[in-house]
N, C-alpha and C positions, 0 to 999 in steps of 0.2 A: 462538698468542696468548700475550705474557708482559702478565704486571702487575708492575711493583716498584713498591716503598716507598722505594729507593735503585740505584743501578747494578750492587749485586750483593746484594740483594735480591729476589727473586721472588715476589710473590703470588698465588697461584692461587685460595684459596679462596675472597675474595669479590668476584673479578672473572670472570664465565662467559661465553663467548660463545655466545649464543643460538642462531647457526647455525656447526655443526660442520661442515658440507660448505664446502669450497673455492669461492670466487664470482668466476668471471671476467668482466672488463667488456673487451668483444671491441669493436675498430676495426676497421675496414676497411683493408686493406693491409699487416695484420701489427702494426698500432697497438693496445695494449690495455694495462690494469691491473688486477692482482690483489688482490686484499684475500682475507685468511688467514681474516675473520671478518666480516659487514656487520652484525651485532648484537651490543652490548658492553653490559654493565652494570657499574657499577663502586660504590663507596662512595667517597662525599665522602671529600677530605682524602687520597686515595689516588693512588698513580701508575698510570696508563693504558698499554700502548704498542695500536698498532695498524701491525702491519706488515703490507707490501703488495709488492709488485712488477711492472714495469713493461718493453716492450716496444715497439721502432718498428722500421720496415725500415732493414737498415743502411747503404742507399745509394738514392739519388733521385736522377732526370734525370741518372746518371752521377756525380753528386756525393757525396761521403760524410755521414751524418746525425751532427752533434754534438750533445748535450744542452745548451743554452747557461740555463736556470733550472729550476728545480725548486722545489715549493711545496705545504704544503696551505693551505685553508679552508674554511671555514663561513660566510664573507659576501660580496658579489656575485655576479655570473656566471659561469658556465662558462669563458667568452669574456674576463671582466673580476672577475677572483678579488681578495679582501682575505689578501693575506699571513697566516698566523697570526701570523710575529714581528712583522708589524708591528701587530696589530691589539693595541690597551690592556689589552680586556679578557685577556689572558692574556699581557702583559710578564712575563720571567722565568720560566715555566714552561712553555714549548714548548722540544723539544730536534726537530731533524732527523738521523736516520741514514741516510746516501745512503754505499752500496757498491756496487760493477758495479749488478746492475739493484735494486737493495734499496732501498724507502724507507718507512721503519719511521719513524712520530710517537710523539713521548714525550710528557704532560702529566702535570706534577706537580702537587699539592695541589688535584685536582679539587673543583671548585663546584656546586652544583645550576644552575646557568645555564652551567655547558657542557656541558651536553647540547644534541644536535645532530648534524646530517650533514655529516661529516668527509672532504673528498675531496682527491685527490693530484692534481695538473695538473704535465705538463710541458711543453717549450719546446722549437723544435731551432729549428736552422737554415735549418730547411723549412716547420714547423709545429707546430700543439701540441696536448694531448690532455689531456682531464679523463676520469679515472675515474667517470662517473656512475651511476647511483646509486652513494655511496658508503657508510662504515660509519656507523651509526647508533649514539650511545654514549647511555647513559643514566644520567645520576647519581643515587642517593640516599642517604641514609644509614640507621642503624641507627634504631630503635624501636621502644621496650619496648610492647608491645599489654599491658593491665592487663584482667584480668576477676575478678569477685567472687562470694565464695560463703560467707555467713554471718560470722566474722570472722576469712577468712582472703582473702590477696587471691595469685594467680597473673599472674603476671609470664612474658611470652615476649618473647626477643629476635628482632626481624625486621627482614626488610629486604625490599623488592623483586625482590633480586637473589636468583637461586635459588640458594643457596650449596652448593656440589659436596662430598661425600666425609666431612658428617654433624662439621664442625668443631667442637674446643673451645671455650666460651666463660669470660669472665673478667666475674665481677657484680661492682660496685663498691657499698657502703654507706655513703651520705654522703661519697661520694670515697674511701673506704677499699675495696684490692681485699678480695674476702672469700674467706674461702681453701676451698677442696676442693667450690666449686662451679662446676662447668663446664659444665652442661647448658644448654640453650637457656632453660629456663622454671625460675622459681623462686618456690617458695611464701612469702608472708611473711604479717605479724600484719599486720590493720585498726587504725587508731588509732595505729602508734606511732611515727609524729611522722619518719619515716627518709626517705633520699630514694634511688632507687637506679637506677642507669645499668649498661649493659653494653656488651662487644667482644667481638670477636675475640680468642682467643688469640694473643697476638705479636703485635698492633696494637693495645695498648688506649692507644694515642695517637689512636684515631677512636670514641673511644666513643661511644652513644646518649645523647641529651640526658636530662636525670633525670627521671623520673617522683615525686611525694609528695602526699601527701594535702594539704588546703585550710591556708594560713596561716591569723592568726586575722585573718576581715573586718574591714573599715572599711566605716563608714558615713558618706554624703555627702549635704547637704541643698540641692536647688535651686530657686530663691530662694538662698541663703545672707542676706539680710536678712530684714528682718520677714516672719512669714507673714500672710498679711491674709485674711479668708474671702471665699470666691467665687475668688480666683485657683487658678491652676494651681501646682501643688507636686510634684516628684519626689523619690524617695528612691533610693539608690542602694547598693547593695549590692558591693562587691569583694573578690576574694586572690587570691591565686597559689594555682595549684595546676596540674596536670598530671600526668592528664588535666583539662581544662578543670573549673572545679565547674559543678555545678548550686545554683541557688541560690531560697530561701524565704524570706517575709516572715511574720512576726508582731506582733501588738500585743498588750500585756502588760495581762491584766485580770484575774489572781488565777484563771484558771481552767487547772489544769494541764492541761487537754485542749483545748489550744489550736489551731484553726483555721486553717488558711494563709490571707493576704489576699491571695498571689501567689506563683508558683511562677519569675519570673523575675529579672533582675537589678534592673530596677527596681519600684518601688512607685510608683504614677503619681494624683495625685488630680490629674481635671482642674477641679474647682470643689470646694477642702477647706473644710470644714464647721467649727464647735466645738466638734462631738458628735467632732472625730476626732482633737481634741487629747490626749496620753498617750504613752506613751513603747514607741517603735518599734524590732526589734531582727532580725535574719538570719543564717539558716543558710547553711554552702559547706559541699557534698557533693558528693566523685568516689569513685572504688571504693576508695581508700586512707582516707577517714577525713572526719569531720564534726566542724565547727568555728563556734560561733556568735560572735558580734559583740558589745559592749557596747551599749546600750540607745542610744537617741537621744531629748530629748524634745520633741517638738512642742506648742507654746504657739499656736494658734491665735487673732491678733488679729481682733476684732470692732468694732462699733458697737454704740450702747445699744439693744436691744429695746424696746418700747412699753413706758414705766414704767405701775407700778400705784400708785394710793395706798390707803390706808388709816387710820382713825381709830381711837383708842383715846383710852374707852370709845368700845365701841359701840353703847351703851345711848344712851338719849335724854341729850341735853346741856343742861346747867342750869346757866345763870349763876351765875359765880364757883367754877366747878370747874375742874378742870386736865385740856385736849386737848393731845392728841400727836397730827399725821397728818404720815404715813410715806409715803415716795415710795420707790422698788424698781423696778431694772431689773437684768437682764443686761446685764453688757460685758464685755470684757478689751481695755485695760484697763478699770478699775473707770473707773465712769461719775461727774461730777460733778453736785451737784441745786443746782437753784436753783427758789426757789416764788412762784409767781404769785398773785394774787386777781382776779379778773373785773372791768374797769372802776378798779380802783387799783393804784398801781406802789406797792411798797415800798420805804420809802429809807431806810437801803441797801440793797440788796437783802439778802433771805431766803435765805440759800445754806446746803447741808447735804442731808444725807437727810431730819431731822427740822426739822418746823414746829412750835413748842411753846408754849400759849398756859396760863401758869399761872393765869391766873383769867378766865376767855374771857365776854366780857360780848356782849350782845345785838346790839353795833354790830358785831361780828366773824361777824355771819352774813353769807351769801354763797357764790359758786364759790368756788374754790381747783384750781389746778393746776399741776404743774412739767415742768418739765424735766430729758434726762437728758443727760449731753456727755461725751462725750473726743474726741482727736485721730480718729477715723473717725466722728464724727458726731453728731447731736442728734435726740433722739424730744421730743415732749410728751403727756405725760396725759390723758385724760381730765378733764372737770372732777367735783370732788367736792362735794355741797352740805354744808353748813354751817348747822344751823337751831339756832338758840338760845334754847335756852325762858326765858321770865323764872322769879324765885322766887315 
């Protein structure tokens, strides 16, 4: 088994074949094909080959055997094979090497979706013959595995494939190679903000995607219109980062020993309150480092609560002295008053929080009661009595 990167290139080390014993696939009548390897592993972005060879009787019914096509694939039948050249998914990077009985497949810039069973069929002029079972290839690529231990973070380069004979590796630091370290694993600081990939040595054009600790979150509020109480409200929490973060919710209430209200990405109120208006804010944490979000604040809109009123003085009231009565609710927003009397309309109306009657005479006794309004709705009061003593 050869791997290149080019024609005279050879990669050995992160391409193995799983099975070192010779695999013959035997016909009957001297019909058969060899495969060098039935199990390949290989690294994305890398060149494959898989060679094989093949065998028919050199003469039939008196007649001589010509090879009149030769082919691999991976899709249809035995019987009714898809070309590799002609199949889309790999235009431009199947090569065929056919020598006497030699048929060696080349795939360049290997993908994770060619992986698959790769078999050799030939054709004569008599008959034809597929290699079955054939070689199984298996792509993947590299991957920094991250593990933590106080505020240091260890870093291994890995792959699937069992990589032969203990090879050098190349760390990159923010795309920068970093120099006189070669070993598989590498220790780094928690928190400092770096991002860091590895290779092969002499391939680090197939490097592992970069691992870094969390960007700084965003916060996303859904609704994005008004928040209205009783509906449903998501809060949402995101960054990049890799290894994935984990991520926490807090609400900010002056107590440094703050509470999580949720350990996931979202914060979810499915009927929010106006107890739970205040400004919301989340952590992203993976083994490289912890990064919180800017504040978010939630205004939860309401309707007016049952107003109260209230009179001042509360003392007994006597003609020709000065009443103030106060009408008070809860809203957001702020709720509007308008005040009532029992059996008489005021013209024009009495609008305001306060009702204020600077020299409040005997004819001004009675209920009294208001109302409280905004755009999500109107409560009314209670009636208040109003008993007005003579002098």
């Amino acid at each position: 088994l050869h791997v290149s990167l080019s024609p005279d290139v050879v990669l050995s080390l992160i391409v193995l074949p799983d099975v070192l014993c010779v695999t013959v696939i035997q016909g009957q009548d001297g019909w058969g094909v060899t495969y060098t390897s039935t199990q390949i592993c290989a690294l994305q972005g890398s060149t494959v080959e898989m060679p094989c060879t093949y065998r028919y009787p050199s003469t039939m019914s008196h007649q001589t055997t010509e090879v009149v096509k030769r082919l691999w694939f991976t899709k249809g039948s035995n019987k009714a094979p898809v070309d590799l050249k002609t199949d889309s998914d790999y235009t431009g990077r199947v090569e065929y090497f056919f020598d006497n009985n030699g048929c060696t497949l080349r795939i360049s810039d290997l993908r994770e979706r060619d992986s698959a069973e790769y078999k050799f069929r030939f054709i004569t002029n008599h008959d034809g013959f597929t290699g079955s079972p054939g070689v199984t290839l298996s792509v993947t690529d590299l991957q920094v595995q991250v593990t933590r231990s106080w505020t240091q973070g260890e870093l291994r380069c890995h792959s699937s494939c069992n990589v032969p004979d203990n090879p050098s590796y190349v760390w990159f630091n923010n795309g920068q190679k970093m120099d006189g370290e070669t070993s598989s694993s590498l220790r780094v600081s928690v928190e400092d903000n770096n991002s860091y990939s590895c290779a092969v040595t002499g391939y680090e054009d197939y490097r592992s995607p970069p691992v870094y600790g969390p960007k700084l979150p965003s916060v996303s509020v859904s609704p994005s219109a008004e928040i209205v109480e009783g509906r449903s409200v998501t809060l949402t929490c995101s960054s990049d980062a890799n290894p994935a973060a984990k991520y926490t919710w807090y609400k900010k209430n002056g107590n440094p020993e703050l509470q999580p209200l949720s350990e996931n990405t979202s914060l979810v109120f499915r009927s929010i309150q106006s107890s739970d208006s205040g400004e919301y804010y989340c952590t992203a944490e993976n083994e490289l480092g912890r990064r919180t979000s800017r504040s978010i604040s939630i205004d939860v809109k309401y309707g007016p609560k049952l107003p109260s009123v209230s009179v001042s003085p509360s003392a007994e009231i006597v003609e020709g002295s000065s009443v103030t009565l106060t009408c008070s609710s809860d809203a957001n927003p702020a709720a509007k008053y308008t005040w009532y009397k029992k059996n008489l309309y005021f013209r024009p109306p009495r609008e305001g929080p306060q009702l204020v009657f600077s020299s409040i005479q005997s004819s001004d006794s009675g209920q009294y009661y208001c109302t409280a309004e905004n755009e999500l709705g109107t409560k009314t009061s209670q009636y208040k009595s109003i008993d007005v003593k003579c002098e």
